[in-house]
N, C-alpha and C positions, 0 to 999 in steps of 0.2 A: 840159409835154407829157404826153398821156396816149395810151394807144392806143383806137380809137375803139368798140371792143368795150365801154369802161369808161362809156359815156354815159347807157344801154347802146342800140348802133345793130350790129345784126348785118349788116342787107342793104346797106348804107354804106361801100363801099371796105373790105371785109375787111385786117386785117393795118394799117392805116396808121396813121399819130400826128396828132394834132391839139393845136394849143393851144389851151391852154383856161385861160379868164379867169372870174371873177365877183368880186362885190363883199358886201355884206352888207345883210342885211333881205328882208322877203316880202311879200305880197300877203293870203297865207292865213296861219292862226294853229293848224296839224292839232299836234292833241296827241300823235300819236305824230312828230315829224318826225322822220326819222333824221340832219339835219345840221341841227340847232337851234342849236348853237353858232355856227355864222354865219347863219342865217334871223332867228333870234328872239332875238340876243342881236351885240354886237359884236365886231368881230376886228379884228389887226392888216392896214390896208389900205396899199397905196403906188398914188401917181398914176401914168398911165400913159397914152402920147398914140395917137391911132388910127394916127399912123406909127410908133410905135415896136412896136404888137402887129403889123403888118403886115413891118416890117424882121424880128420874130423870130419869124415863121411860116415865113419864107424862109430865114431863116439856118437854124433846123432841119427843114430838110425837112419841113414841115407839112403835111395836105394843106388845109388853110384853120382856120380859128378855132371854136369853140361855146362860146357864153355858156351859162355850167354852175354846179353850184353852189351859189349862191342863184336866185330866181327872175329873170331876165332882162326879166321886161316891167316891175318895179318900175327900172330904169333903161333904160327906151328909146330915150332918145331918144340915148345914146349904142352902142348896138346900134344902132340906123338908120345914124348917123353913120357908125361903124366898116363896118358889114355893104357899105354902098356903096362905101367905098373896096376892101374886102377883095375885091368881086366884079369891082370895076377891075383888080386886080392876078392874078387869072385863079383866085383860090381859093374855096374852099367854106367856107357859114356856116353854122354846128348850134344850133338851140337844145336844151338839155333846159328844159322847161316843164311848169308845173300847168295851162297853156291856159286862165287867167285875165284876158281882155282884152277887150275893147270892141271891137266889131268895126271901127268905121273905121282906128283906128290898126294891128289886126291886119292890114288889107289893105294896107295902106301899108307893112308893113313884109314879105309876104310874096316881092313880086318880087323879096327878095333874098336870099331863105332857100334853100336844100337841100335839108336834113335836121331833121326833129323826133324829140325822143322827147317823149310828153307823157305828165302823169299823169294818169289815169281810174281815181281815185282808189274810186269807188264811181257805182252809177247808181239812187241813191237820195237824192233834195234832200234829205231830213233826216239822212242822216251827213253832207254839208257844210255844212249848218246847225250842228246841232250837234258834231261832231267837227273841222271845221276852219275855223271861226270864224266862223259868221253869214254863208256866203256860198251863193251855187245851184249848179246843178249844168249849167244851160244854156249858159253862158258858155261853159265846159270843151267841153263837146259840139258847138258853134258852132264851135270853134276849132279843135279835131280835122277836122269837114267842110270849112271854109275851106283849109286847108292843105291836103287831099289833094284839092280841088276844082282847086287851086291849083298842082298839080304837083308840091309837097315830096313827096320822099320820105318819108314816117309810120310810127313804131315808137310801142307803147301800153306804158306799163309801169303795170302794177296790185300796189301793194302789200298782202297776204293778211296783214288779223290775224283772226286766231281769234275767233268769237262776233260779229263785225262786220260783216264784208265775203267769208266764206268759204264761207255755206251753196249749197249747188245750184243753186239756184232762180235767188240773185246773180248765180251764174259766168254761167248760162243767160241771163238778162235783159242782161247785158255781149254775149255771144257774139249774142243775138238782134239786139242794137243796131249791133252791128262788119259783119254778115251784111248787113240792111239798108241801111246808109247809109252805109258804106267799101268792103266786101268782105272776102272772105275770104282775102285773099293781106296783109294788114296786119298785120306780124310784133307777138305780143303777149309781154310779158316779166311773170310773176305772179313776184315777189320777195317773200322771205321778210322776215316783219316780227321786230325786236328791240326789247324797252322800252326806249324812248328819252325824253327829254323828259318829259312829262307823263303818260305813259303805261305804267302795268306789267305790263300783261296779259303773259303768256309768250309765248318766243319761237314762232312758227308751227311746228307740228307735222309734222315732214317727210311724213308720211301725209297729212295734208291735201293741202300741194301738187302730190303724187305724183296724188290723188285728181284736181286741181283739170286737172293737163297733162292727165292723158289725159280728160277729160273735152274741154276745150276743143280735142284733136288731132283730135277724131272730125268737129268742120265749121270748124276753121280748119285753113293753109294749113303755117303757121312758129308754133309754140307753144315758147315759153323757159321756164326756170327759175330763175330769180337769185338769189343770198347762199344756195345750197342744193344741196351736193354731194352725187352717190350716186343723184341719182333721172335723171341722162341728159338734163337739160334745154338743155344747152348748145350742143349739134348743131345745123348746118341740113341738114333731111333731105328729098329730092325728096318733094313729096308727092304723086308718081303714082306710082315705086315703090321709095319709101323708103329710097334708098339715102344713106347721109351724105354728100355733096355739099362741107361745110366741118365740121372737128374741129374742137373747141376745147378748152382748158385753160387756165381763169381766165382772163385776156384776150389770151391769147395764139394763134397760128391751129397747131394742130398736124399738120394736115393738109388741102389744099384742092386740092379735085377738079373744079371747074367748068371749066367749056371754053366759052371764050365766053357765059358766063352761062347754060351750058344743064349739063343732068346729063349727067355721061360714059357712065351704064348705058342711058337712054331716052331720052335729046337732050328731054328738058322744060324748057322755060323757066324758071328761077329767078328770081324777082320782085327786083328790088332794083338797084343802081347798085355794077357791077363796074370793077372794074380792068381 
């Protein structure tokens, strides 16, 4: 069980627990991965039957399942499987995703999805070229429009390493792209990058990120901060007049002020799927 702040899904049934399954291997081969030990290498696994994750969603108060983890569309065809019975039994299905799919099985499998976080990794085809293993950058983009065309609720999390994927220009050309073809209400999470795997560049520079929120607060809606305390990025704050709305503390809800999904200071709409 994890709580669903950990996905990371902020606008997503604040406060609740979800279970969450994965298995091991990827699609992509990103040389910084932050969980390579099961993406790019193997782990201990146990079988597991689509009634038996559905009996212990129920036994612990879950509010439905997300395939988390590893990547989710390298075993689909048992998310399809599972995701249908799960939406039988009246719960909710989360992917976290790289949004690396082929679009007919993507639509096939979206009438039964919720909630996405996906990675947007960079919006430049030559860092997924060359930084995460010979693949494009379309697919990913495809799959992000499919999904909120589609009704999931969509959360972007962009991981910031330095010299890579963090100049101005980047953020802006991500921000121009989110603006255009989602909108601006699409909660985005910039998490801080750690040498992992194949990769040593230093850990992201809290000044960068600090640099990177308010840069991206000034024309989006819900701007996060993630693996990176001190700079205030963990708040959901109305963004008509800014009042914190939902506290946080690491994945925990320290305080939440919504009222019927609207702010208690302006009655504004808060974008997202409440309790």
């Amino acid at each position: 069980m994890d709580p669903i702040e950990k996905k990371p899904l902020y606008h997503f049934y604040p406060g609740s627990q979800i279970l969450s399954i994965g298995t091991t291997g990827c699609n992509l081969k990103c040389q910084f991965c932050q969980n390579w030990h099961i993406s790019q290498d193997s782990a201990p696994t146990q079988q597991v039957s689509t009634e038996d994750i559905v009996k212990h969603a129920k036994e612990y108060n879950s509010i439905g399942v997300a395939y988390t983890y590893n990547e989710p569309f390298i075993w689909y065809e048992f998310v399809l499987d599972t995701a249908k019975v799960v939406r039988q039994n009246g719960l909710k299905n989360v992917l976290v995703t790289n949004g690396y799919i082929n679009e007919l099985p993507l639509l096939e499998l979206l009438p039964y999805i919720d909630a996405l976080n996906i990675d947007l990794k960079s919006m430049e085809d030559a860092f997924y070229q060359v930084v995460c293993g010979g693949v494009k950058l379309d697919p990913v983009l495809n799959t992000i429009k499919s999904a909120k065309k589609n009704g999931c609720l969509v959360e972007l999390t962009n991981l910031v390493i330095p010299g890579l994927n963090d100049a101005p220009l980047q953020i802006n050309s991500m921000i121009d792209w989110i603006l255009r073809e989602i909108g601006d209400s699409v909660p985005i999470h910039f998490s801080r990058y750690f040498p992992q795997y194949k990769m040593n560049l230093p850990p992201t520079p809290l000044s960068i990120l600090e640099k990177i929120y308010h840069q991206a607060s000034q024309r989006l809606k819900y701007v996060y901060v993630g693996n990176a305390e001190g700079i205030g990025g963990d708040n959901t704050c109305c963004p008509v007049c800014k009042q914190i709305v939902i506290k946080r503390k690491g994945y925990s809800i320290a305080q939440y002020n919504l009222k019927n999904g609207r702010c208690p200071g302006c009655n504004s709409e808060i974008d997202g799927r409440w309790a």
